[in-house]
N, CA, C and O atoms as CSV, one atom per row, in Angstrom:
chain,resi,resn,atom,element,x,y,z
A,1,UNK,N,N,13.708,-8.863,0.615
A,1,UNK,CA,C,14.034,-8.124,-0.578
A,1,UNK,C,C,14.135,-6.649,-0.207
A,1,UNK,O,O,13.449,-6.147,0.684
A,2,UNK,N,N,15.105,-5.924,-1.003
A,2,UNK,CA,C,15.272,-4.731,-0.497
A,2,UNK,C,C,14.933,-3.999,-1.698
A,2,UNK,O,O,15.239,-4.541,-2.760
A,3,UNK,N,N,14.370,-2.888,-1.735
A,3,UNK,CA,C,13.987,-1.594,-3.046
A,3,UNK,C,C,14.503,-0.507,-2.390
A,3,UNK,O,O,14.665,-0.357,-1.178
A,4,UNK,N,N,14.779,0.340,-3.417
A,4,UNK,CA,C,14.873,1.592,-2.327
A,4,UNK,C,C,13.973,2.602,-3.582
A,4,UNK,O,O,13.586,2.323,-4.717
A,5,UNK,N,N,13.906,3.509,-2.983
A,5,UNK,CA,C,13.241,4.334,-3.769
A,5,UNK,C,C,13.537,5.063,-5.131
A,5,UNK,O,O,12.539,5.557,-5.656
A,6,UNK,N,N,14.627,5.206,-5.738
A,6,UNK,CA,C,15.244,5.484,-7.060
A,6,UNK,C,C,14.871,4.308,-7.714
A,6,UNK,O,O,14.358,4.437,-8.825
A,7,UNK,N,N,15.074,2.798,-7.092
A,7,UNK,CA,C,14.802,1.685,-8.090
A,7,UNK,C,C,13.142,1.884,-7.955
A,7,UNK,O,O,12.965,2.459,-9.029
A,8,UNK,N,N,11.896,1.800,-7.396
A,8,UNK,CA,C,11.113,1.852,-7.267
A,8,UNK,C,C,10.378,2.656,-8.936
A,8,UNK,O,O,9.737,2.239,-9.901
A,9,UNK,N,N,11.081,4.271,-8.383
A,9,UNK,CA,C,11.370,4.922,-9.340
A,9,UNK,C,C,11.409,5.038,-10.821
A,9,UNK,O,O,10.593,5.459,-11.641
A,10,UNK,N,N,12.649,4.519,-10.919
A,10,UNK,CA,C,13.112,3.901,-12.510
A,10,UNK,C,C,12.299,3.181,-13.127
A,10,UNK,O,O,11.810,3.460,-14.221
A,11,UNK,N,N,12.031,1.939,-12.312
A,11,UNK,CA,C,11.072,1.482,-12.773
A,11,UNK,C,C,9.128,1.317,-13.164
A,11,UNK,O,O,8.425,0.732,-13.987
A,12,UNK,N,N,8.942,2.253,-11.968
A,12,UNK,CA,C,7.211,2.753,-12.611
A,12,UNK,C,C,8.007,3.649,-13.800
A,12,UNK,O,O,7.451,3.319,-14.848
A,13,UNK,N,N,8.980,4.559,-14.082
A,13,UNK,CA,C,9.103,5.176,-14.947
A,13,UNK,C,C,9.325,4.690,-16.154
A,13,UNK,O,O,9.021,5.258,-17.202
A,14,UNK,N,N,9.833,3.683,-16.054
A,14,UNK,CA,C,10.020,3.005,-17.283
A,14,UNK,C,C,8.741,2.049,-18.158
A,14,UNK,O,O,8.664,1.857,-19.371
A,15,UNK,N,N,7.674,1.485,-16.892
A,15,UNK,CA,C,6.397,0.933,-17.643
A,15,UNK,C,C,5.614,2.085,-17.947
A,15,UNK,O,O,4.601,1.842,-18.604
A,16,UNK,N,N,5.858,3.506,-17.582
A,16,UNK,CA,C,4.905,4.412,-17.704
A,16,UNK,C,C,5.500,5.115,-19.400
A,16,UNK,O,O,4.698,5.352,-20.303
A,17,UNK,N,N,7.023,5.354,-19.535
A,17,UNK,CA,C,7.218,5.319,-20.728
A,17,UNK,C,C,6.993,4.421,-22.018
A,17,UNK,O,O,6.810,4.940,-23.119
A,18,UNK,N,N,7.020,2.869,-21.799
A,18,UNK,CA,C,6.286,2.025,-22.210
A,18,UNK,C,C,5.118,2.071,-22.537
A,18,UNK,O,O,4.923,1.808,-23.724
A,19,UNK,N,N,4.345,2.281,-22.005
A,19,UNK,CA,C,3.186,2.580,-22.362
A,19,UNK,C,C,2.456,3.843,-23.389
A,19,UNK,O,O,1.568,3.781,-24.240
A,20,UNK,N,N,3.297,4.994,-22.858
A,20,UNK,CA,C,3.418,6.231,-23.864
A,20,UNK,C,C,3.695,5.447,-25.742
A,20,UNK,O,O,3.146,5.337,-26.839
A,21,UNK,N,N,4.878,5.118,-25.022
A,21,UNK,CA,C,5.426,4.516,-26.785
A,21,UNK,C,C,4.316,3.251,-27.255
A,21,UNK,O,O,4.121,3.059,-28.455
A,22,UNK,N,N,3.792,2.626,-26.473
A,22,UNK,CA,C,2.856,1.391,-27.163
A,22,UNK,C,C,1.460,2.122,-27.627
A,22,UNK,O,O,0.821,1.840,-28.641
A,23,UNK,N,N,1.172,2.999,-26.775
A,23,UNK,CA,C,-0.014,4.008,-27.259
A,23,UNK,C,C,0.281,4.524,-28.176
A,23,UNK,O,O,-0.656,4.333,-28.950
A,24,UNK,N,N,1.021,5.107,-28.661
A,24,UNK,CA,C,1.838,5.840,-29.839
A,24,UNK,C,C,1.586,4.977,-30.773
A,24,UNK,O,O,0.485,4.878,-31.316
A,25,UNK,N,N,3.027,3.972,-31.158
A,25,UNK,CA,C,3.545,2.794,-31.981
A,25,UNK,C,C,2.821,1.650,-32.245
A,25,UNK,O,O,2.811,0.917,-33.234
A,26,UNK,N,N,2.411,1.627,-31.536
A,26,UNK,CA,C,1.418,-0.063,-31.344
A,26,UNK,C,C,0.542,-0.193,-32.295
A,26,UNK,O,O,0.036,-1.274,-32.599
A,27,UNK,N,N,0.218,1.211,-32.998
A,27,UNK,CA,C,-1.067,0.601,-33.657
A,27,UNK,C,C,-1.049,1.160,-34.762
A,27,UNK,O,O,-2.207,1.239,-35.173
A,28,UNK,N,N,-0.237,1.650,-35.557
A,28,UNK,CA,C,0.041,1.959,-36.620
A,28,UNK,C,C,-0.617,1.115,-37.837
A,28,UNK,O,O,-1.049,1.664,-38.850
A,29,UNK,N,N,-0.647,-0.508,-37.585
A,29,UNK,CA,C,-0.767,-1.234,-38.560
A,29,UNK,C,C,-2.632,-1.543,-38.819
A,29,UNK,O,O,-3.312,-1.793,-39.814
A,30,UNK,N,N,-2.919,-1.368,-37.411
A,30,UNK,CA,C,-4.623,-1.839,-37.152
A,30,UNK,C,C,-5.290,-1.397,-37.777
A,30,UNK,O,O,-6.181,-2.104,-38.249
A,31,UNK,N,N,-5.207,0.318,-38.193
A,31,UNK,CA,C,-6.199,0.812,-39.438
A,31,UNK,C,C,-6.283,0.340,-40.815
A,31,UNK,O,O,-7.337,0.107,-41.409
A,32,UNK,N,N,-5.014,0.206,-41.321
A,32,UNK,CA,C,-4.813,-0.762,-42.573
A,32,UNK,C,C,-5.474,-2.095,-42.876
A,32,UNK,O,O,-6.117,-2.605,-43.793
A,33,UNK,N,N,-4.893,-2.506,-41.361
A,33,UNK,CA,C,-5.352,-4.256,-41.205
A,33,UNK,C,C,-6.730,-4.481,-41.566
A,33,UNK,O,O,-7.177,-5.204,-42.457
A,34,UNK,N,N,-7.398,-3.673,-40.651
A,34,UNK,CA,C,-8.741,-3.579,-40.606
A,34,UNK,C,C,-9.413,-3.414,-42.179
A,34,UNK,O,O,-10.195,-4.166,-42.762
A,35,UNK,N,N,-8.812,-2.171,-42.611
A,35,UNK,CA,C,-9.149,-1.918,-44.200
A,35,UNK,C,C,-8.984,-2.861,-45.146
A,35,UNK,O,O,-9.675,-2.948,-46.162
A,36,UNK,N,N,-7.744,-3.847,-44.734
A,36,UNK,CA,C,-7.848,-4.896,-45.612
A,36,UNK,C,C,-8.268,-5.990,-45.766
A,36,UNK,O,O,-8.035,-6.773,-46.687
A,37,UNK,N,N,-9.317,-6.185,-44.313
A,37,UNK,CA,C,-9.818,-6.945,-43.967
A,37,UNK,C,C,-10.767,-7.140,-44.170
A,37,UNK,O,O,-11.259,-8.265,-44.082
A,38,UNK,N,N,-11.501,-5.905,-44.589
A,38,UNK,CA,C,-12.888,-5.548,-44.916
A,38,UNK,C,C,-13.272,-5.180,-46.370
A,38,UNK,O,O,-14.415,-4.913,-46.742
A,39,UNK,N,N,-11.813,-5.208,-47.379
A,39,UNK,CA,C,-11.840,-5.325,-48.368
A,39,UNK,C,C,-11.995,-6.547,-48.579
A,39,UNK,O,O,-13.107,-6.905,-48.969
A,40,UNK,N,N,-10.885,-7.598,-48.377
A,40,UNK,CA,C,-11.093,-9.253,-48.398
A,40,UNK,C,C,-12.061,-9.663,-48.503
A,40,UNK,O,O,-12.206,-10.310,-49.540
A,41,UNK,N,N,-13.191,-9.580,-47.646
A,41,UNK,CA,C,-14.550,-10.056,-46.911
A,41,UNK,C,C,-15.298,-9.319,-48.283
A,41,UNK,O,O,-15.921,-10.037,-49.066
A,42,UNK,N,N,-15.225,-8.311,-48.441
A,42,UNK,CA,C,-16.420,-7.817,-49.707
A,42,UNK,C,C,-15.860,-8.401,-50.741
A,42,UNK,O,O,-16.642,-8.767,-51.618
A,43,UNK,N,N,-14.785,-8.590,-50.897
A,43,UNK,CA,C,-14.360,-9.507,-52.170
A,43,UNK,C,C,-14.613,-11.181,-52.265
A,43,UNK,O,O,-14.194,-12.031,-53.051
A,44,UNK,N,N,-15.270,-11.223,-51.391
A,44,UNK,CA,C,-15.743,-12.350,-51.281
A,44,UNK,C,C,-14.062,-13.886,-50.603
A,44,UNK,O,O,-14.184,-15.104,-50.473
A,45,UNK,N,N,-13.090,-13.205,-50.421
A,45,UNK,CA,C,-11.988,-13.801,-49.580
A,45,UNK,C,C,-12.247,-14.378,-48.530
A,45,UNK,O,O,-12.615,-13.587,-47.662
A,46,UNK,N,N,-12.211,-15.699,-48.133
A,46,UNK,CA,C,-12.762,-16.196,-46.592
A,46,UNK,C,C,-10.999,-15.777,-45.863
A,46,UNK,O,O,-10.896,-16.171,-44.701
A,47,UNK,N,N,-10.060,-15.256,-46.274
A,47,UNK,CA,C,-9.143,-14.821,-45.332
A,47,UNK,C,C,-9.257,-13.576,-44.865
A,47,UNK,O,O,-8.535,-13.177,-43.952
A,48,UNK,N,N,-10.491,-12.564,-45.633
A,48,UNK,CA,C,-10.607,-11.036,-45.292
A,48,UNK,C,C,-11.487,-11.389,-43.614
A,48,UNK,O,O,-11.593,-10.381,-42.915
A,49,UNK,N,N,-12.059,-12.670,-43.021
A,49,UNK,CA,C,-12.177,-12.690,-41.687
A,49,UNK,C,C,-11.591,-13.468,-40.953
A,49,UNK,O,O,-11.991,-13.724,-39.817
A,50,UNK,N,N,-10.254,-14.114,-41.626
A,50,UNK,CA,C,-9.095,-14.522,-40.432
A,50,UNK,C,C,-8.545,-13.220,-40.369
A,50,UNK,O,O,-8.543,-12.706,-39.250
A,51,UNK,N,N,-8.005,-12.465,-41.459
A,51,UNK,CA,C,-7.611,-11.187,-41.353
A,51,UNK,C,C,-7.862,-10.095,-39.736
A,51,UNK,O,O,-7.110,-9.567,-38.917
A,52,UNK,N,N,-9.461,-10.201,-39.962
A,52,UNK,CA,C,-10.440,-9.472,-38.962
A,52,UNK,C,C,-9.797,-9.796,-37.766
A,52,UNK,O,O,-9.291,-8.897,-37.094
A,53,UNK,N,N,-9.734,-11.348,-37.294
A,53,UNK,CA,C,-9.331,-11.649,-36.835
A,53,UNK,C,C,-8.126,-11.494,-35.920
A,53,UNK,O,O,-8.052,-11.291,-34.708
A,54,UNK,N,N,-7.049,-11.677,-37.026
A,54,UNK,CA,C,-5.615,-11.211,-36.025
A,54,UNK,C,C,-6.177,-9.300,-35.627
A,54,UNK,O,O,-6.058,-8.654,-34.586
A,55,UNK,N,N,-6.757,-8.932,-36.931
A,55,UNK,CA,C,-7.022,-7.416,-36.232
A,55,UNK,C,C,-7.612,-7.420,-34.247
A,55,UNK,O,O,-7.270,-6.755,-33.268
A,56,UNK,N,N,-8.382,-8.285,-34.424
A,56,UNK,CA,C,-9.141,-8.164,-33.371
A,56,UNK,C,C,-8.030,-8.612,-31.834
A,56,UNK,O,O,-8.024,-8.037,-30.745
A,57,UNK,N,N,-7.434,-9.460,-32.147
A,57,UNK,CA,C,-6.806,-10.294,-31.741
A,57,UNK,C,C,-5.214,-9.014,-31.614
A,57,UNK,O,O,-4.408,-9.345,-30.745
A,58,UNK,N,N,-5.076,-8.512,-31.925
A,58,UNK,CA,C,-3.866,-7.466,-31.640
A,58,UNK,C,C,-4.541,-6.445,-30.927
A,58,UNK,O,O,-4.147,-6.155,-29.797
A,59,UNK,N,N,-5.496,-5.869,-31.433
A,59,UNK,CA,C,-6.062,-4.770,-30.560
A,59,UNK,C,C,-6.430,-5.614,-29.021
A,59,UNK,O,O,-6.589,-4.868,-28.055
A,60,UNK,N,N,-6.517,-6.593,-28.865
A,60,UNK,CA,C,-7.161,-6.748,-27.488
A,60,UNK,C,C,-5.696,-6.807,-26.882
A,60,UNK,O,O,-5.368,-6.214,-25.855
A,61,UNK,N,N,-4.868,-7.590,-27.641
A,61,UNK,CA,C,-3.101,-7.892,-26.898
A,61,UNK,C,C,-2.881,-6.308,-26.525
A,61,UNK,O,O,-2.531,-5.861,-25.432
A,62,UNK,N,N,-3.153,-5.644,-27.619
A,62,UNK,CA,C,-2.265,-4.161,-27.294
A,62,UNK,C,C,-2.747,-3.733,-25.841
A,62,UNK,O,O,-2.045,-3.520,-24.852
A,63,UNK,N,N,-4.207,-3.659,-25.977
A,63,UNK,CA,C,-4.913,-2.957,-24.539
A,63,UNK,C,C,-4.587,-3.640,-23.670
A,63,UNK,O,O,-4.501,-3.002,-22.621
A,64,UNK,N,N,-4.253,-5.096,-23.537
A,64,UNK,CA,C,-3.659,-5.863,-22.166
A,64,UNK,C,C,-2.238,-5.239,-21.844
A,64,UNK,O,O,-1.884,-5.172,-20.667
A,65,UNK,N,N,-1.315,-4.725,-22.985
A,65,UNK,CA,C,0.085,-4.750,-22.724
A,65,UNK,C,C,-0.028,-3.276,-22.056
A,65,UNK,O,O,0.624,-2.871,-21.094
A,66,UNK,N,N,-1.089,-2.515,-22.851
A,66,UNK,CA,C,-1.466,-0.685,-22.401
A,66,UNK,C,C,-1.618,-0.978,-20.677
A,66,UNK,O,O,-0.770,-0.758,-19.812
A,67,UNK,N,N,-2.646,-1.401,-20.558
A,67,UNK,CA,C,-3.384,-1.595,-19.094
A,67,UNK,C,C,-2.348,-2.411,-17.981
A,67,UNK,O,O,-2.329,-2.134,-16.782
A,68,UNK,N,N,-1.597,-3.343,-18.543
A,68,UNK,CA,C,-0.557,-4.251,-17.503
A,68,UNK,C,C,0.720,-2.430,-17.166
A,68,UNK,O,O,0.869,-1.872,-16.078
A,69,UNK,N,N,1.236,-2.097,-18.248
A,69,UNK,CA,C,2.605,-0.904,-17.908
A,69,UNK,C,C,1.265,0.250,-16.928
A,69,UNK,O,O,1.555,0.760,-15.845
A,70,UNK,N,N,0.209,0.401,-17.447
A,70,UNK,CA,C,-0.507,1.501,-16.303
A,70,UNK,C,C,-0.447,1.050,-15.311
A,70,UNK,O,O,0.083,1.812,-14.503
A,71,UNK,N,N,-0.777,0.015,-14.870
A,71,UNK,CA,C,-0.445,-1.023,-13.476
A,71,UNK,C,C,0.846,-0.955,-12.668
A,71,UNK,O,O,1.096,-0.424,-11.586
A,72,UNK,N,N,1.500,-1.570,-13.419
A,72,UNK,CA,C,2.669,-1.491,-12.997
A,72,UNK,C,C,3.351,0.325,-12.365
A,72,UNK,O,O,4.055,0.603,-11.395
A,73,UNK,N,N,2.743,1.188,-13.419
A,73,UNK,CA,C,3.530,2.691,-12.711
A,73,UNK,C,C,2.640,3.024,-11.587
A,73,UNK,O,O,2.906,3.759,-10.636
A,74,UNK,N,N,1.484,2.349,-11.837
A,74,UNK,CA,C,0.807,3.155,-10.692
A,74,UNK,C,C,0.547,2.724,-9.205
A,74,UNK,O,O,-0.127,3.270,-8.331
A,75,UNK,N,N,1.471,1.296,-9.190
A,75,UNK,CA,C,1.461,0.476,-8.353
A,75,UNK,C,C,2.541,1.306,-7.916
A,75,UNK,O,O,2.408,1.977,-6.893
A,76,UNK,N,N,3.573,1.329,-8.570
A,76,UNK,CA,C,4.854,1.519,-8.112
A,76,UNK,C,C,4.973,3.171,-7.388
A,76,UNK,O,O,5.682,3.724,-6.546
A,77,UNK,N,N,4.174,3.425,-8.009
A,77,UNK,CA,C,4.426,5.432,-7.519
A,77,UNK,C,C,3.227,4.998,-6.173
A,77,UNK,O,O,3.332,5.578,-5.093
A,78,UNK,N,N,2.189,4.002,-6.382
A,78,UNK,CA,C,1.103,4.405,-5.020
A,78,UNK,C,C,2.591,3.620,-3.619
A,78,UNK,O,O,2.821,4.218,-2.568
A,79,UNK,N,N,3.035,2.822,-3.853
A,79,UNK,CA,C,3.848,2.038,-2.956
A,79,UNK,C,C,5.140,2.682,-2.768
A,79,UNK,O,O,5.907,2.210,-1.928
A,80,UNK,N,N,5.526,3.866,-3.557
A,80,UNK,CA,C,6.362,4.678,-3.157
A,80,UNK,C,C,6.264,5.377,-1.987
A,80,UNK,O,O,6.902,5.421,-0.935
A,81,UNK,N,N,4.919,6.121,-2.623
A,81,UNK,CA,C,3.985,7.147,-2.105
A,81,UNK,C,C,4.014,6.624,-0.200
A,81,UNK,O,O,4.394,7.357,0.714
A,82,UNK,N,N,3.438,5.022,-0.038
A,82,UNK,CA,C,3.469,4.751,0.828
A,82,UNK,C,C,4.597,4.582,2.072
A,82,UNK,O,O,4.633,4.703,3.296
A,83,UNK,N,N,5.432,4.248,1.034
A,83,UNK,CA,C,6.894,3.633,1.823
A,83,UNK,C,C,7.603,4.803,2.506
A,83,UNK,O,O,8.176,4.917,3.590
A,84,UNK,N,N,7.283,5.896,1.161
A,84,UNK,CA,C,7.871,7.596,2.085
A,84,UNK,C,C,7.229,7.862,3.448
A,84,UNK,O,O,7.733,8.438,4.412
A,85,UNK,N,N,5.605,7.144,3.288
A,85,UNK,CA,C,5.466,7.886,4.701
A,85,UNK,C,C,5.251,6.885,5.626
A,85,UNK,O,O,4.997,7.381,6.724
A,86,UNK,N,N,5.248,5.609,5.633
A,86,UNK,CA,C,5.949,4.753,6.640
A,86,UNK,C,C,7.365,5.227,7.209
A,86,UNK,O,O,7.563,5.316,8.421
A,87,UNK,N,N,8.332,5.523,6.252
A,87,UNK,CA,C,9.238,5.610,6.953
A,87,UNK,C,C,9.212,6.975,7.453
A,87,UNK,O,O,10.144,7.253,8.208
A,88,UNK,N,N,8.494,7.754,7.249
A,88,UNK,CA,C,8.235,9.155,8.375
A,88,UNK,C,C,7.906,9.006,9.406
A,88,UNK,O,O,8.215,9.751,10.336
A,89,UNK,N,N,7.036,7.775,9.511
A,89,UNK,CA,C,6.633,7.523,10.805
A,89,UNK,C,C,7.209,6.936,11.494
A,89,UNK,O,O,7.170,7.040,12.720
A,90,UNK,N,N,7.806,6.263,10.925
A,90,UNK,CA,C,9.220,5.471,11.702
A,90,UNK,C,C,10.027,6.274,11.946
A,90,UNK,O,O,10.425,6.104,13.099
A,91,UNK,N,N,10.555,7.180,11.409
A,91,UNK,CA,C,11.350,7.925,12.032
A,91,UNK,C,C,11.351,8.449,12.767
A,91,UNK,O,O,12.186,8.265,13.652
A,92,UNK,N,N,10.226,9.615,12.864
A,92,UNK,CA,C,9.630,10.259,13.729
A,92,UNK,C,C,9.280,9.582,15.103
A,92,UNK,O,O,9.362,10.211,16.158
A,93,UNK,N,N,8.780,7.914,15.021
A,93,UNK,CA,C,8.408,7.485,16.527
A,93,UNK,C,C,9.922,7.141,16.827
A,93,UNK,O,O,9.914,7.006,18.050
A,94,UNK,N,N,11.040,6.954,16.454
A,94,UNK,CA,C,12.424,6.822,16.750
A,94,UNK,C,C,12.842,7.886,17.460
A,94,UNK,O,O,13.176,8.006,18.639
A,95,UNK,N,N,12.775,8.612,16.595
A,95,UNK,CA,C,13.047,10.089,17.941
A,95,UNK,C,C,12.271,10.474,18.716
A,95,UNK,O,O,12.568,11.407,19.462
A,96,UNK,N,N,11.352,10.018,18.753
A,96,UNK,CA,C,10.171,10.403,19.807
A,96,UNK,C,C,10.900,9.756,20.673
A,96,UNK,O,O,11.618,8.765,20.544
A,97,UNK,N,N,10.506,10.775,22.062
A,97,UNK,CA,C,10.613,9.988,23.386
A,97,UNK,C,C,9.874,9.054,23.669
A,97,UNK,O,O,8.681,9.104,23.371
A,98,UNK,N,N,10.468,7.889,24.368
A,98,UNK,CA,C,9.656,6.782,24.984
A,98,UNK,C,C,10.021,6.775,26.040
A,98,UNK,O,O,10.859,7.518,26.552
A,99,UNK,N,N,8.943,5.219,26.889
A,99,UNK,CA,C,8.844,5.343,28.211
A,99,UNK,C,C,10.086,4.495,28.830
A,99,UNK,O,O,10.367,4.422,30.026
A,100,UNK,N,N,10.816,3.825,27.671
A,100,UNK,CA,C,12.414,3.233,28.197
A,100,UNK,C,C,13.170,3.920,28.259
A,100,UNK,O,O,14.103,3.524,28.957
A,101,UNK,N,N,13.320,5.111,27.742
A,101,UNK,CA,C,14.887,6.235,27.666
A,101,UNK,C,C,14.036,6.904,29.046
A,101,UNK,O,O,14.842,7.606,29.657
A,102,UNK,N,N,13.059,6.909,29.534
A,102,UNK,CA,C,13.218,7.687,30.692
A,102,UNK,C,C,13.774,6.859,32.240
A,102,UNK,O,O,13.791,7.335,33.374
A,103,UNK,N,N,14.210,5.423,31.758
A,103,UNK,CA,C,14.446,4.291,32.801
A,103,UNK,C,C,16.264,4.679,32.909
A,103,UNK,O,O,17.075,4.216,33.710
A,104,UNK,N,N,16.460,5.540,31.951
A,104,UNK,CA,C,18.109,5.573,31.756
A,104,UNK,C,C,18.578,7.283,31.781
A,104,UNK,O,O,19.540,7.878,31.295
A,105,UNK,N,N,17.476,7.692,32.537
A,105,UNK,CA,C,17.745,9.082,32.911
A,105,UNK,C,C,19.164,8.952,33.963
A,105,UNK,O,O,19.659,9.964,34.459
C-alpha cells in the first residue's frame, strides 16, 4: 500500500475536524434529554428511566466517536511525523558514501 504524505494529511485532518464538529454538535440534545428524563421519573413515568437511558447511552456513543477521530489524527500526524524522518534517513544514507562506490573508483 502506498500513502504519501498530503493523503496522510487530509486525512488526520479530516477526523480532527470531525471531532471539533461532534464536540460542538453532538450534544445539543443531552441537556434537554436529560431534563426530560428527570422530569418523567418525578412524575412518576417508568419511561422518564428508559429516557435516562438512551441519555446515557448517547453520551457514552458520543465519547467513543470523540476519542476514535482523536485517534485517528493523532495516529496519523505521529506516523507522518515518523515517515518524514525515515525517509531523511534514507536519504541521507543514499548519498552517503559507502564501502561499494569506493570498489568503482
Amino acid at each position: 500500500m502506498v500513502v504519501n504524505q498530503d493523503d496522510l494529511g487530509a486525512v488526520g485532518h479530516e477526523a480532527y475536524m470531525l471531532r471539533d464538529r461532534l464536540s460542538r454538535d453532538g450534544d445539543h440534545a443531552r441537556p434537554a434529554t436529560f431534563d426530560a428524563a428527570i422530569a418523567l421519573t418525578n412524575g412518576n413515568f417508568t419511561s422518564g428511566s428508559e429516557l435516562l437511558k438512551v441519555h446515557d447511552r448517547w453520551n457514552s456513543q458520543l465519547r467513543t466517536l470523540l476519542d476514535a477521530c482523536a485517534r485517528i489524527s493523532d495516529h496519523l500526524d505521529y506516523s507522518k511525523s515518523v515517515h518524514a524522518e525515515d525517509d531523511a534517513d534514507i536519504g541521507g544514507n543514499l548519498l552517503s558514501v559507502s564501502k561499494i562506490s569506493e570498489y568503482f573508483k
